[in-house]
C-alpha positions as CSV (number, residue, x, y, z in Angstrom):
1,X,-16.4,40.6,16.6
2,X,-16.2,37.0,15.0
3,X,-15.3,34.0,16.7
4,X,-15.6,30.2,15.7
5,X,-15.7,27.3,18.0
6,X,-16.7,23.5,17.7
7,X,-19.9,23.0,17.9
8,X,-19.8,20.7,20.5
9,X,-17.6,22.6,23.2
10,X,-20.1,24.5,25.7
11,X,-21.7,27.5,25.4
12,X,-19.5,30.7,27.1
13,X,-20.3,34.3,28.2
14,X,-18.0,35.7,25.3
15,X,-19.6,33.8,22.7
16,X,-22.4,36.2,22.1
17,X,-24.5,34.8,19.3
18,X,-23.7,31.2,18.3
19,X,-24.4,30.8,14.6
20,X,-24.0,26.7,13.0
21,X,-22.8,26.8,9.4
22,X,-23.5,23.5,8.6
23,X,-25.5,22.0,6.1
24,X,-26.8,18.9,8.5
25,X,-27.5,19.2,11.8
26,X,-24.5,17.7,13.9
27,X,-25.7,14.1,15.5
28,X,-25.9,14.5,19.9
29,X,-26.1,18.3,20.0
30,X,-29.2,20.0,21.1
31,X,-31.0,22.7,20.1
32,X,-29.8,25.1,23.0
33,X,-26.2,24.8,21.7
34,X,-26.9,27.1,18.8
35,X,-28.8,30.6,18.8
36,X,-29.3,30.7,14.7
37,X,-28.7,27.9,12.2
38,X,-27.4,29.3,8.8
39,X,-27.5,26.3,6.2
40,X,-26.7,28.3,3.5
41,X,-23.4,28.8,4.7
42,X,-22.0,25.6,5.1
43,X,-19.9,23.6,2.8
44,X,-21.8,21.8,-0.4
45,X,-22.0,18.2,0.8
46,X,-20.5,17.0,-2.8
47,X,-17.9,19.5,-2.0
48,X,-17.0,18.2,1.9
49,X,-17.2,14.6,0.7
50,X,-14.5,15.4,-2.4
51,X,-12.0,17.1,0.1
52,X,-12.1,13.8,2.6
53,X,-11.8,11.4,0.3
54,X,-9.0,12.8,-1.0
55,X,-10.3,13.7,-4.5
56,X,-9.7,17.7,-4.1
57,X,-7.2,19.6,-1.9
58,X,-7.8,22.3,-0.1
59,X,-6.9,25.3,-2.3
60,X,-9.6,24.1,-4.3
61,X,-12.0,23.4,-1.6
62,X,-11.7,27.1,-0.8
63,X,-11.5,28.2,-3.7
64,X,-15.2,26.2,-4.4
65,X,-16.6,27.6,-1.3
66,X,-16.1,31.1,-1.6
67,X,-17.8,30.8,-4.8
68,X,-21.0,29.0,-3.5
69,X,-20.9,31.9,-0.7
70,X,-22.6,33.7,-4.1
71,X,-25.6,32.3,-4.3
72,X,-28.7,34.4,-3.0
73,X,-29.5,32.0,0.0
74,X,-25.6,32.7,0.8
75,X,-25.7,36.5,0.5
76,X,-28.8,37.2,2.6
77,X,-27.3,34.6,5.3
78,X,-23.7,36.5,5.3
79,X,-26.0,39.9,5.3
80,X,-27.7,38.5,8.2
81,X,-24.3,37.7,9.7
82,X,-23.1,41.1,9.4
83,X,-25.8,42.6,10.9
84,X,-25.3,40.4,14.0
85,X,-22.0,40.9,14.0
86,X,-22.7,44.8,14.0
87,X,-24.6,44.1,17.3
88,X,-22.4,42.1,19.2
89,X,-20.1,39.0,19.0
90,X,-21.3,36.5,16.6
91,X,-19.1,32.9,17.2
92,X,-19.3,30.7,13.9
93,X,-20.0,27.2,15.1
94,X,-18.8,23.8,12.7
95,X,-17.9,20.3,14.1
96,X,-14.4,20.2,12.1
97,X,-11.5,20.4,14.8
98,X,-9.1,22.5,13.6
99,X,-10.4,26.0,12.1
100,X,-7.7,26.1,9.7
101,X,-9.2,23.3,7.7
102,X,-12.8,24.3,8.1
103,X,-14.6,26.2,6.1
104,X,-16.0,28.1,9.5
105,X,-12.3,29.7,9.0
106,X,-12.6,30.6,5.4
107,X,-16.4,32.1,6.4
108,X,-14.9,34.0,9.5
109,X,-11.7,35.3,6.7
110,X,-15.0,36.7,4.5
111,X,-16.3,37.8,7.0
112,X,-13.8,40.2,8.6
113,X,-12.3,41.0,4.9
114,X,-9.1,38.7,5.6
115,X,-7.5,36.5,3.2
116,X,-7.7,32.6,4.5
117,X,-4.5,30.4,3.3
């Protein structure tokens, strides 16, 4: 099972293995917030900085990131992924607020073969 969460809200007996997919660690959160720190998988900094300035809508940031979830450092991360998520819940951790304009949403939608809008 896949979950996502912010990164900053605490740590819960359901959330099974918390995985950050961020590029950058998140300023104030500790180390025991996370289990497994996937860089790989977060959004191309060029790419995040675009879509908040306005310069590219989301379509296209989606679009953009599925694509980069290509690259060999991507692949082995989502293999790795998988296989956690084989094992037990795997909760995909991001400090965007809302997941339906996060790329942890688009990443859970790969993940569990769903299309993300």
């Amino acid at each position: 099972m896949i979950t996502t969460k912010r990164v900053s809200e605490p740590r819960e007996s359901g959330d099974g293995t918390r995985v950050l997919v961020m590029r950058l660690w998140p300023r104030g959160v500790r180390k025991d917030h996370v289990d497994l720190w996937l860089k790989a998988l977060g959004t191309d900094l060029g790419l995040i900085r675009a879509w908040k300035g306005g310069r590219l809508g989301w379509a296209e940031l989606r679009r953009r990131y599925r694509e980069g979830l290509k690259t060999p450092e991507a692949r082995a991360a989502l293999a790795e992924l998988r296989g956690l998520a084989r094992r037990g819940t795997v909760t995909l951790l991001c400090s965007c607020p809302q997941e339906a304009r996060c790329h942890r949403g688009i990443l859970k939608a790969v993940l569990t073969g769903k299309h993300s809008r």
